[in-house]
DSSP file (Angstrom, degrees, kcal/mol; ACC not computed):
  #  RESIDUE AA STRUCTURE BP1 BP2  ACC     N-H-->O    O-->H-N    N-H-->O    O-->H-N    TCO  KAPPA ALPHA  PHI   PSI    X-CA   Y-CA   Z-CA
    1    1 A X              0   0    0      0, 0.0     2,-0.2     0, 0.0     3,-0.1   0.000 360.0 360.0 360.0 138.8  -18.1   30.2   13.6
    2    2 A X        -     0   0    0     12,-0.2    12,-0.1     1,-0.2     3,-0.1  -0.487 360.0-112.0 -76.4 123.5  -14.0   29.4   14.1
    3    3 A X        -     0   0    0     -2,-0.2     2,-0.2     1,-0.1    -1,-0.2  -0.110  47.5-100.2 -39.8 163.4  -12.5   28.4   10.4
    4    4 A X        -     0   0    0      9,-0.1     2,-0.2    -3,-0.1     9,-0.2  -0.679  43.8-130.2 -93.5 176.3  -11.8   24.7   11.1
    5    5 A X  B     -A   12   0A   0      7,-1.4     2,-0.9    -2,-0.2     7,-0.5  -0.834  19.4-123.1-119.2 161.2   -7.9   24.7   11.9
    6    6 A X        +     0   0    0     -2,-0.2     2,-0.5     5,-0.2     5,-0.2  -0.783  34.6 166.5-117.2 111.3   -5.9   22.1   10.0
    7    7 A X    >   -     0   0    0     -2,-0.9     3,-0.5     3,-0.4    -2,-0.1  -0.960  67.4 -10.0-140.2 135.9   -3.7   19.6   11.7
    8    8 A X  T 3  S-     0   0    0     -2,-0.5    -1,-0.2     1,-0.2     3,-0.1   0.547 124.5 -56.2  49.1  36.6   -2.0   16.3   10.1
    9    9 A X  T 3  S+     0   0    0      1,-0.4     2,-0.4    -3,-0.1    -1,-0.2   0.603 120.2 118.5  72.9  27.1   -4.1   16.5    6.6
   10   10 A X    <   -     0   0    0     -3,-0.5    -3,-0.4    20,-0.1    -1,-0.4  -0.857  50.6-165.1 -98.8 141.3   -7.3   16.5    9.3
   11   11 A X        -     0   0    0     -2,-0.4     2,-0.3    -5,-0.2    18,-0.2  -0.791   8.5-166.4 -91.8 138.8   -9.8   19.6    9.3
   12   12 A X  B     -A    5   0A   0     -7,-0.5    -7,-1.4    -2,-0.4     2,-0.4  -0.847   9.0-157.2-133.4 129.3  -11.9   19.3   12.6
   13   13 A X        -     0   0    0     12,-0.4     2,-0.5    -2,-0.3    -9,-0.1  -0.833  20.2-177.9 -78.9 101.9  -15.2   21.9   12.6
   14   14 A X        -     0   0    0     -2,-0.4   -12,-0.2   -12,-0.1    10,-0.1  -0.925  19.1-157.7-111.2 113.1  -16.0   22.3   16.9
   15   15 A X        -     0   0    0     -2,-0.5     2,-8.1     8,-0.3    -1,-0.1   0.269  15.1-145.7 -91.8  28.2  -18.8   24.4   17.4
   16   16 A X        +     0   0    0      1,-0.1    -1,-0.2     2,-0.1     8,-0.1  -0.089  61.7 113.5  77.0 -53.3  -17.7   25.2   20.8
   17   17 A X        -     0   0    0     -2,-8.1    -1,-0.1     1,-0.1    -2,-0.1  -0.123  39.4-176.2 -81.0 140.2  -21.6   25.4   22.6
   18   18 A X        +     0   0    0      2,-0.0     2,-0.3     3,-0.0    -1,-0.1  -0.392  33.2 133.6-119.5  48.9  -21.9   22.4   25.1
   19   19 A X    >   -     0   0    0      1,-0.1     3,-2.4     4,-0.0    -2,-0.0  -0.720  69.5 -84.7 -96.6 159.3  -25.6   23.1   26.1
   20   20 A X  T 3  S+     0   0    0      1,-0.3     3,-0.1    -2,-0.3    -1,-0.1  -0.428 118.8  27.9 -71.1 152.9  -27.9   19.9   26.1
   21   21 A X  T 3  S+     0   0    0      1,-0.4    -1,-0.3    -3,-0.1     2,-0.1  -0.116  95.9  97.6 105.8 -24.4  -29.0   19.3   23.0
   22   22 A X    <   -     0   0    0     -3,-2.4    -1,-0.4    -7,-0.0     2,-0.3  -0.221  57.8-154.0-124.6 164.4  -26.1   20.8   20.7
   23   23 A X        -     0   0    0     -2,-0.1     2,-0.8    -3,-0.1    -8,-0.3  -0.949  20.5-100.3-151.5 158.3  -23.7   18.3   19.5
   24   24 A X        -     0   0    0     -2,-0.3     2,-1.1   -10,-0.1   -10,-0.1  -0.654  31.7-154.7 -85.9 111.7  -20.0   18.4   18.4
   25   25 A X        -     0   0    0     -2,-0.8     2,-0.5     2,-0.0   -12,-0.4  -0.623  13.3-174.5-100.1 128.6  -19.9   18.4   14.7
   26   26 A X        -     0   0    0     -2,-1.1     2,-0.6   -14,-0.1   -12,-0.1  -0.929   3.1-175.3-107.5 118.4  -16.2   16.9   13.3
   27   27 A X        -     0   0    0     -2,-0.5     2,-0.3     2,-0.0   -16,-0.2  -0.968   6.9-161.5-117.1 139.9  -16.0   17.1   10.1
   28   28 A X        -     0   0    0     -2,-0.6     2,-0.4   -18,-0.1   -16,-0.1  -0.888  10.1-171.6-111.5 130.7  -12.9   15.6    8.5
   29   29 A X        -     0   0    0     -2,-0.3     2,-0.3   -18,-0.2   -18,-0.1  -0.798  23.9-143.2-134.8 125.6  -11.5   16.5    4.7
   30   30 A X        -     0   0    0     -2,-0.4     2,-0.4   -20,-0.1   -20,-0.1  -0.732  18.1-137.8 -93.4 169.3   -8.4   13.7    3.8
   31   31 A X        -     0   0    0     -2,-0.3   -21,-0.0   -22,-0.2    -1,-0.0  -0.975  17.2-110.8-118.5 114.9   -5.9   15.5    1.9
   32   32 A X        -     0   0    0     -2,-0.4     2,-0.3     2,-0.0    -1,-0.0  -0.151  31.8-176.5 -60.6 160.5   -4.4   13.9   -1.1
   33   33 A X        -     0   0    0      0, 0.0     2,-1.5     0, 0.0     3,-0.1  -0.969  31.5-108.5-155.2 133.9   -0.7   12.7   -1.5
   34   34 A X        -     0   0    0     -2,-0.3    -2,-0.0     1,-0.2     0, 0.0  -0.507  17.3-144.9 -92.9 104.5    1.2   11.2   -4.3
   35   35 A X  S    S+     0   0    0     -2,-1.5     2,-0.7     1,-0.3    -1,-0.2   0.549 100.4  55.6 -33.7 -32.6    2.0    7.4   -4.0
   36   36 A X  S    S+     0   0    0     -3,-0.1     2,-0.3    89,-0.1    -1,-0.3  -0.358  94.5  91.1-100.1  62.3    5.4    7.7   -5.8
   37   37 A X        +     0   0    0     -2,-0.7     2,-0.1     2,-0.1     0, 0.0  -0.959  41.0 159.0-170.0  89.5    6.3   10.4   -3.2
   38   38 A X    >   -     0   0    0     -2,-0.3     3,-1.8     3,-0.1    -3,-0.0  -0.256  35.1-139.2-150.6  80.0    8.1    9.4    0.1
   39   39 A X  T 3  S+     0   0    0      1,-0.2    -2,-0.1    -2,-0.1     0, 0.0   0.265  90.1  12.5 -12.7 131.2    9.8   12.6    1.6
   40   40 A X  T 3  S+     0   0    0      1,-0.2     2,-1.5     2,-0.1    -1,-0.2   0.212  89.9 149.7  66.5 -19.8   13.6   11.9    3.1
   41   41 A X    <   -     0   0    0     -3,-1.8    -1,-0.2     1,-0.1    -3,-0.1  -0.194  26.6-171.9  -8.0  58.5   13.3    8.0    1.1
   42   42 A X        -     0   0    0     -2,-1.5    -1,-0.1     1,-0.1    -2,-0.1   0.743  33.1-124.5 -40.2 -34.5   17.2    7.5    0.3
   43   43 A X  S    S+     0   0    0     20,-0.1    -1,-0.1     3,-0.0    22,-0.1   0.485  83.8 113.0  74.1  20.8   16.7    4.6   -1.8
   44   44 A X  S    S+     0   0    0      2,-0.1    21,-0.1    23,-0.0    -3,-0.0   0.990  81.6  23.9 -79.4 -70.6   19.1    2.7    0.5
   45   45 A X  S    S-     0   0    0      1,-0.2     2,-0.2    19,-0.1    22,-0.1   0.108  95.2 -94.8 -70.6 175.5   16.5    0.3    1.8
   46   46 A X        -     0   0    0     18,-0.1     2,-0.4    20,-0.1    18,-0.2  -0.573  47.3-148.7 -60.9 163.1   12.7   -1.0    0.2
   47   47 A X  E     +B   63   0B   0     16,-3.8    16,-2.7    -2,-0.2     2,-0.5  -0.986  24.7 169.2-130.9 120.3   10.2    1.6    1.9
   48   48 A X  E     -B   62   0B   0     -2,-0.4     2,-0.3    14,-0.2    14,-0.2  -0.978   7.3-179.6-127.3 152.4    6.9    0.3    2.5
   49   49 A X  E     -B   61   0B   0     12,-1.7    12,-1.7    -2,-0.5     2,-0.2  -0.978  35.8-109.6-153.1 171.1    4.4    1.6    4.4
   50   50 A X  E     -B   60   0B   0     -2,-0.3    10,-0.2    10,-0.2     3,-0.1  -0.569  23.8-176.9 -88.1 164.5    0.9    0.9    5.5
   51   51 A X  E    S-     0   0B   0      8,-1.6     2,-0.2     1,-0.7    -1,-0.2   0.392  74.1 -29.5-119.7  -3.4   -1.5    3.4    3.5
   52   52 A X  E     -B   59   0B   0      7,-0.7     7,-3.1     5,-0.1    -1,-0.7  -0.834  61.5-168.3 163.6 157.9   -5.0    1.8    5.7
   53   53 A X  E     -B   58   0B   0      5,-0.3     5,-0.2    -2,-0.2     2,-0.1  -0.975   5.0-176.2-166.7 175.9   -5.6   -1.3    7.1
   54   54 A X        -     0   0    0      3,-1.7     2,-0.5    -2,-0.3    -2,-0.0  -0.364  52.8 -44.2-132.6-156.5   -9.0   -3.0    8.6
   55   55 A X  S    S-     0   0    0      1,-0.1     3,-0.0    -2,-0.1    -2,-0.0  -0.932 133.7  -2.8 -79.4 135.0  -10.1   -6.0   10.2
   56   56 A X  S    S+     0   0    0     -2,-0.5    76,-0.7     1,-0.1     2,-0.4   0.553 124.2  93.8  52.1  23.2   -8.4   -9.0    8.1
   57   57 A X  E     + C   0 131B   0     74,-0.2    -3,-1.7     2,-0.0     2,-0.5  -0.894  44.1 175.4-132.9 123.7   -6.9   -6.2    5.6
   58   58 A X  E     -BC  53 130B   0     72,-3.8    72,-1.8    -2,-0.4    -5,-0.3  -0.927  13.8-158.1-131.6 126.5   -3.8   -4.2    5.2
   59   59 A X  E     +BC  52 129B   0     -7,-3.1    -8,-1.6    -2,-0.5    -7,-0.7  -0.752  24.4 173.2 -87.9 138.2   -3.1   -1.7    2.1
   60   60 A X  E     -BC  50 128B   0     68,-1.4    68,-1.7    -2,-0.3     2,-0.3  -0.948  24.2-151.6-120.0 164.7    0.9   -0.8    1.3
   61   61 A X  E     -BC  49 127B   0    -12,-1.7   -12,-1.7    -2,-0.3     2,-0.3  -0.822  15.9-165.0-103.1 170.7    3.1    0.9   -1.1
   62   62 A X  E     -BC  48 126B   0     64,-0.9    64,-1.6    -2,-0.3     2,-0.6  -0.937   8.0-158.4-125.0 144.0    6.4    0.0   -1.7
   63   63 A X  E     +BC  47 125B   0    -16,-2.7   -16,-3.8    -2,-0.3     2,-0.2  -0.910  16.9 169.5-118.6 142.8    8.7    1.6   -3.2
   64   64 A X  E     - C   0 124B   0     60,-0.9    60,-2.6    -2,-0.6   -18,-0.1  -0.940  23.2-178.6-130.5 153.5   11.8   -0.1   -4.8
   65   65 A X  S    S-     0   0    0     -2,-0.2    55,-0.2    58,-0.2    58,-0.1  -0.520  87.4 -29.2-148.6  71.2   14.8    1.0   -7.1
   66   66 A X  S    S+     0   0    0      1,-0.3     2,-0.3    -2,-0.1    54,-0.1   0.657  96.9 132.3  88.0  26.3   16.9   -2.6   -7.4
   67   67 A X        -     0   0    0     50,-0.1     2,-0.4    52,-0.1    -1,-0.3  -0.768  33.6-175.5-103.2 136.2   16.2   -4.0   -4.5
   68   68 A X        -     0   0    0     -2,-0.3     2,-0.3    48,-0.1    48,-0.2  -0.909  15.7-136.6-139.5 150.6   14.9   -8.0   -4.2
   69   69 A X  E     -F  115   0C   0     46,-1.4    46,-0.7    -2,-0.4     3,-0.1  -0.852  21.8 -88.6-132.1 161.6   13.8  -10.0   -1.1
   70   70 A X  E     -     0   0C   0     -2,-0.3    45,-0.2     1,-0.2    -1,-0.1   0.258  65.7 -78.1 -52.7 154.6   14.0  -13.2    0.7
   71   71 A X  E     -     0   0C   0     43,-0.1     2,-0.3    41,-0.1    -1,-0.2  -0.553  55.7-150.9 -74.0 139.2   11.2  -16.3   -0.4
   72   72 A X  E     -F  113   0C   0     41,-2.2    41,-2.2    -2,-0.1     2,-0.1  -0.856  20.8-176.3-122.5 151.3    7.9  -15.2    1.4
   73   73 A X        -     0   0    0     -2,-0.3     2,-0.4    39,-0.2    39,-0.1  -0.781  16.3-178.4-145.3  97.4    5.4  -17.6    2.5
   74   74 A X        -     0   0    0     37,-0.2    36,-2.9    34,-0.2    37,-0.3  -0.792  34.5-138.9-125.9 127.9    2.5  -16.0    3.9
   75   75 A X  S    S+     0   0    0     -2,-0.4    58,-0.6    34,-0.2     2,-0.3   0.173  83.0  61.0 -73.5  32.3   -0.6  -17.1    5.4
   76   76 A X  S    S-     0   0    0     56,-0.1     2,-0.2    32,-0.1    56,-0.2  -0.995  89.0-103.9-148.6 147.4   -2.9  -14.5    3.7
   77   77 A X        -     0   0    0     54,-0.4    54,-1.4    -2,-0.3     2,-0.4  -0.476  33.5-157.6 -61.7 118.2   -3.6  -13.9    0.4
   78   78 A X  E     -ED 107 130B   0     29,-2.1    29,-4.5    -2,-0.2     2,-0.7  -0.937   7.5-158.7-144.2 133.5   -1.9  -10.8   -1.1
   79   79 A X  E     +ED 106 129B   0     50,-3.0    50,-2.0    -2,-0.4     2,-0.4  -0.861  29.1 178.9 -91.9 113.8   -3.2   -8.6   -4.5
   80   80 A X  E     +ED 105 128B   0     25,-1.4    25,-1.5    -2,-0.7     2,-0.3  -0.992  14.2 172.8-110.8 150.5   -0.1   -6.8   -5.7
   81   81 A X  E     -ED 104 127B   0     46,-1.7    46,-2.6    -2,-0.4     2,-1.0  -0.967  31.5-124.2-153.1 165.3    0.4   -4.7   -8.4
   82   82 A X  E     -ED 103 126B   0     21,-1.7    20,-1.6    -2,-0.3    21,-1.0  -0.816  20.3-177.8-108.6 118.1    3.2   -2.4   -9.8
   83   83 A X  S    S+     0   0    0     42,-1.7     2,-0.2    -2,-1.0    -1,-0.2   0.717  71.9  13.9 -35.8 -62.5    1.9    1.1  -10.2
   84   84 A X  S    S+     0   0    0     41,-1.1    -1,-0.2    17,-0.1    18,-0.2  -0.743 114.5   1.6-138.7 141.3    5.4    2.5  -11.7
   85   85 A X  S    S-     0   0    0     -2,-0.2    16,-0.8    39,-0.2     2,-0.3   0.020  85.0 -77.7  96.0-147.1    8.4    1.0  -13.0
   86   86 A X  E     -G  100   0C   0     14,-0.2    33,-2.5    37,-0.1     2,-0.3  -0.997  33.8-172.5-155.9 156.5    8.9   -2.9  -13.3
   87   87 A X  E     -GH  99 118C   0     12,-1.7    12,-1.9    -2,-0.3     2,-0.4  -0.792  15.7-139.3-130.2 162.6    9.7   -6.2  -11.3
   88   88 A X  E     -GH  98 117C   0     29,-1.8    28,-1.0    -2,-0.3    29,-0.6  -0.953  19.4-155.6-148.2 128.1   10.3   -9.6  -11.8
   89   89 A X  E     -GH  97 115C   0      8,-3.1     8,-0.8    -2,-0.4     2,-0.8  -0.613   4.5-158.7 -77.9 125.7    9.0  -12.5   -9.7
   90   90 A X  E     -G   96   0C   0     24,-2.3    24,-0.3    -2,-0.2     6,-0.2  -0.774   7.3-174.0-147.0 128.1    9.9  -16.0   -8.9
   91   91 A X        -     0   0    0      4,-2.4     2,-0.4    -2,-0.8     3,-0.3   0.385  47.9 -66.6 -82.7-144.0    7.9  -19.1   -7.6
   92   92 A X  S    S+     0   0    0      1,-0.1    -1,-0.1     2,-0.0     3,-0.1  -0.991 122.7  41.6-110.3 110.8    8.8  -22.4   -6.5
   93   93 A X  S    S-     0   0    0     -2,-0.4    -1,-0.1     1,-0.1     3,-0.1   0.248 119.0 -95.3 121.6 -29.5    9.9  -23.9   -9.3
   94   94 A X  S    S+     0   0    0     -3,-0.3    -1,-0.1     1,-0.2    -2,-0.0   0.172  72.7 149.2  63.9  -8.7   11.7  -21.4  -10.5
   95   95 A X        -     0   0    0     -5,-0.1    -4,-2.4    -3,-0.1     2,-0.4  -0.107  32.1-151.2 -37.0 147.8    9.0  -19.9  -13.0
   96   96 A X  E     -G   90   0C   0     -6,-0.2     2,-0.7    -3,-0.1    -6,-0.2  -0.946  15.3-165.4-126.0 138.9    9.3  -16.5  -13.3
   97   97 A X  E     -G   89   0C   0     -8,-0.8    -8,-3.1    -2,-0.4     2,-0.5  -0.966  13.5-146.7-139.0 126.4    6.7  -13.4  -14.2
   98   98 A X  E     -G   88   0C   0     -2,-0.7     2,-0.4   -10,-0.3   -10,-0.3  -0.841  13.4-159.4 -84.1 129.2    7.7  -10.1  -15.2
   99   99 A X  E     +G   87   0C   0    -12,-1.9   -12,-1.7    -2,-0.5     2,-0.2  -0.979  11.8 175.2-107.0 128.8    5.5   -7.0  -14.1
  100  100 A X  E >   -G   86   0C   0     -2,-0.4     3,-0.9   -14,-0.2   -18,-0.2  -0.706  53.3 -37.3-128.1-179.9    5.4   -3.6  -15.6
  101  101 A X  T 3  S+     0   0    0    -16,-0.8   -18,-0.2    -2,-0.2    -1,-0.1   0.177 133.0   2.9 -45.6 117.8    3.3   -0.3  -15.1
  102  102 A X  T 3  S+     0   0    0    -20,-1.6     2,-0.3     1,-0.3    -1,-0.2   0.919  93.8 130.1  81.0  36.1   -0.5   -1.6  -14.3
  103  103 A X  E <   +E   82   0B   0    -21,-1.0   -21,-1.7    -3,-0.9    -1,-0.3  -0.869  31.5 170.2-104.5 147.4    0.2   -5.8  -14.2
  104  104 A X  E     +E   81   0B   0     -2,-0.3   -23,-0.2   -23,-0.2     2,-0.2  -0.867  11.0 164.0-141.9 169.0   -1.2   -6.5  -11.5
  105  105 A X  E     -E   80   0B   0    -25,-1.5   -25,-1.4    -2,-0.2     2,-0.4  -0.797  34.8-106.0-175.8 163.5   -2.0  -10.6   -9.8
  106  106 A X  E     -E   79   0B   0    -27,-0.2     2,-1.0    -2,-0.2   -27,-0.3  -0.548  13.5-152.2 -92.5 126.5   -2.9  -12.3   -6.8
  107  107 A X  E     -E   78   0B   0    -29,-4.5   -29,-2.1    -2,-0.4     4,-0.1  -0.764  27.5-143.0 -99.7 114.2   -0.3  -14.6   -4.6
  108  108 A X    >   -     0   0    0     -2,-1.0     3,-1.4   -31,-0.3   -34,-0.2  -0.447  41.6 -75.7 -67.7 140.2   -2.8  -17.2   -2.8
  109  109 A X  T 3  S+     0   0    0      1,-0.3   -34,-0.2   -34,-0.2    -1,-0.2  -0.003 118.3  19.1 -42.1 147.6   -1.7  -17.9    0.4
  110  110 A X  T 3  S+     0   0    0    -36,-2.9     2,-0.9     1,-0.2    -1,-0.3   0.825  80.8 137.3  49.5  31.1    1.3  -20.2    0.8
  111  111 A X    <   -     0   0    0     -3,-1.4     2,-0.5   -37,-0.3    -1,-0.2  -0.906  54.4-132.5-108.9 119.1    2.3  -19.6   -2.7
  112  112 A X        +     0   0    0     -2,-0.9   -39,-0.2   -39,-0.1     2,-0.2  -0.522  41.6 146.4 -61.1 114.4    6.3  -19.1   -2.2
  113  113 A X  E     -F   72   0C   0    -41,-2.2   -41,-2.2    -2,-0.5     2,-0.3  -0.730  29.5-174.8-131.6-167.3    7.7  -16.4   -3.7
  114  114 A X  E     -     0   0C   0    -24,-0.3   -24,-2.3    -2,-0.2     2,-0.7  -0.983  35.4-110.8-164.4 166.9   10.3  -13.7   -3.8
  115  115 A X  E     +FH  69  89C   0    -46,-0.7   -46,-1.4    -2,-0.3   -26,-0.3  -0.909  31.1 176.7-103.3 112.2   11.2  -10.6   -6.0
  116  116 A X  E     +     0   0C   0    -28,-1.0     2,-0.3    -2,-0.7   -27,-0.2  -0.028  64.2  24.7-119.5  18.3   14.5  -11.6   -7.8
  117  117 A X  E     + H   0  88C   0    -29,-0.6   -29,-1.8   -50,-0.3     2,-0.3  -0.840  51.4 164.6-169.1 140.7   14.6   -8.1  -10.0
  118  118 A X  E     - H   0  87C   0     -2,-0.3     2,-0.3   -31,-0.3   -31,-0.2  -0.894  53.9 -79.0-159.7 158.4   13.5   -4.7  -10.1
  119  119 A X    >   -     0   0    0    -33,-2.5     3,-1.3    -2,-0.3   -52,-0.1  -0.250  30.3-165.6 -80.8 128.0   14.6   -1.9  -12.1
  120  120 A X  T 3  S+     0   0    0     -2,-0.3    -1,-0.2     1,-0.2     4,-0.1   0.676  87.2  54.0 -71.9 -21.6   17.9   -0.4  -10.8
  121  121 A X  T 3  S+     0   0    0      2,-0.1     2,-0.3     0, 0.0    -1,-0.2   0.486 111.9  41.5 -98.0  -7.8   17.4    3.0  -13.1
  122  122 A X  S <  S-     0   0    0     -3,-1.3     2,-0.4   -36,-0.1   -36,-0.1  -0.909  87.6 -97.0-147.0 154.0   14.0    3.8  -11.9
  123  123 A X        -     0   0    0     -2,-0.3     2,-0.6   -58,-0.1   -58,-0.2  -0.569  32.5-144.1 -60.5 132.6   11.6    4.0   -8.8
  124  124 A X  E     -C   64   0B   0    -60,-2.6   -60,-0.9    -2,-0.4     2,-0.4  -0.721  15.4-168.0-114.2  91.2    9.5    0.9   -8.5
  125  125 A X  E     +C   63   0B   0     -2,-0.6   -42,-1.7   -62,-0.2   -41,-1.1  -0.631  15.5 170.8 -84.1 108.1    5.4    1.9   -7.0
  126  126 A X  E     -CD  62  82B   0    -64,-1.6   -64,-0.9    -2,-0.4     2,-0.4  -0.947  21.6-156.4-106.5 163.9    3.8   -1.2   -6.1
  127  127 A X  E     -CD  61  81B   0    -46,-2.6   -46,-1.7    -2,-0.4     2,-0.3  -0.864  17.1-171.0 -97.8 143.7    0.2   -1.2   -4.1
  128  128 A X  E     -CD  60  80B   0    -68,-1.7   -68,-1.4    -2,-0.4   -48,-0.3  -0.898  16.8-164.3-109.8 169.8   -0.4   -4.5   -2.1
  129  129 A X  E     -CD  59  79B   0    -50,-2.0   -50,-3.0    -2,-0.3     2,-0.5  -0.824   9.3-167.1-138.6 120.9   -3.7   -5.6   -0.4
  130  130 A X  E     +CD  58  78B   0    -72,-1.8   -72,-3.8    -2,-0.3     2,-0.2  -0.911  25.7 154.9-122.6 129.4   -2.8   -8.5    2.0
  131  131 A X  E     -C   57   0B   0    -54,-1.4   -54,-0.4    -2,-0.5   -74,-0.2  -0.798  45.3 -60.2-136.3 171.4   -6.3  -10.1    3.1
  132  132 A X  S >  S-     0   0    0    -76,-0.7     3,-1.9    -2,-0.2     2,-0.2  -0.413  70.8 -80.2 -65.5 147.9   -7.6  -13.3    4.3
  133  133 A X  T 3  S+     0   0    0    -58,-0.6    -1,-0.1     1,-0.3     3,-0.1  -0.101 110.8  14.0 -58.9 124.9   -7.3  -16.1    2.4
  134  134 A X  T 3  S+     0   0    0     -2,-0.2    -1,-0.3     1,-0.2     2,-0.1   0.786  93.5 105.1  64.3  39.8   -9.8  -16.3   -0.3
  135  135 A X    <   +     0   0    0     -3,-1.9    -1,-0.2   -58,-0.1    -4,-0.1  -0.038  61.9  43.0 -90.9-166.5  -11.2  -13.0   -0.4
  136  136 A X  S    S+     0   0    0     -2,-0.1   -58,-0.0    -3,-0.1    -4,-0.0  -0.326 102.1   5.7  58.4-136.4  -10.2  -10.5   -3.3
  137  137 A X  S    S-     0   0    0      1,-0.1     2,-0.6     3,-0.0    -3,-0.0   0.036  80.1-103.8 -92.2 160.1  -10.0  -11.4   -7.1
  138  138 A X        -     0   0    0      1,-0.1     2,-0.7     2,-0.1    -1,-0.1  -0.690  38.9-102.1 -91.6 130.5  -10.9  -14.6   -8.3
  139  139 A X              0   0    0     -2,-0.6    -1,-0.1     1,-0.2   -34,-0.0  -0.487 360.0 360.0 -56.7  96.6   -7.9  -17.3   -9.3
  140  140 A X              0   0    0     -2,-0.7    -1,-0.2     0, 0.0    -2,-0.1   0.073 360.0 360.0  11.1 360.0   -7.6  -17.3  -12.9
């Protein structure tokens, strides 16, 4: 038997024989990676990226270092929470919520918001999970 060979954090196992009966075994091994991590990253921009996504689901990171965004209003529910560093939040209303390593809370669809701080001295790891509305964690 061929070592499996490894290409793009994939292993695939082919056991070559194509006679009836015999079957093609794939076996696939993920490879770990570290979320506060994003080779050739400048910090010029946010970086987000998808890490999986489903039917009615999408995982990110983003990573930020003093960077704030425009009011979002989003028709899907979305779980974020701040891995690394800290952020600061602001609703409609003007209330404001600070997050620091492991706060984490849920923005219900159509709740306006925007991120009006994150810390300029530091990388800032959030996860999101953007789902349909009124799935995930239960409103507080």
């Amino acid at each position: 038997m061929e070592l499996p060979q490894r290409f793009n954090g994939i292993h695939d196992l082919h056991s070559g024989d194509t006679t009836a009966g015999h079957w093609d075994v794939v076996v696939t091994t993920p490879v770990p990676r570290r979320i506060e991590r994003a080779p050739g990253w400048d910090g010029a921009d946010e970086f987000v990226e998808t890490l999986c996504s489903g039917p009615g689901v999408v995982v990110e990171r983003i990573l930020s270092r003093g960077h704030t965004t425009s009011w979002c209003d989003q028709d899907h529910d979305e779980w974020v929470m701040v891995h690394v560093g800290q952020a600061r939040l602001e609703f409609d209303g003007g209330q404001q919520v600070t997050l620091g390593s492991g706060d984490h809370l849920l923005l219900p669809a159509h709740c306006r918001h925007r991120v009006v701080w994150t810390d300029p001295e530091q990388v800032t790891v959030w996860v999101a999970v953007h789902h349909e509305p009124g799935g995930g964690l239960p409103r507080a």
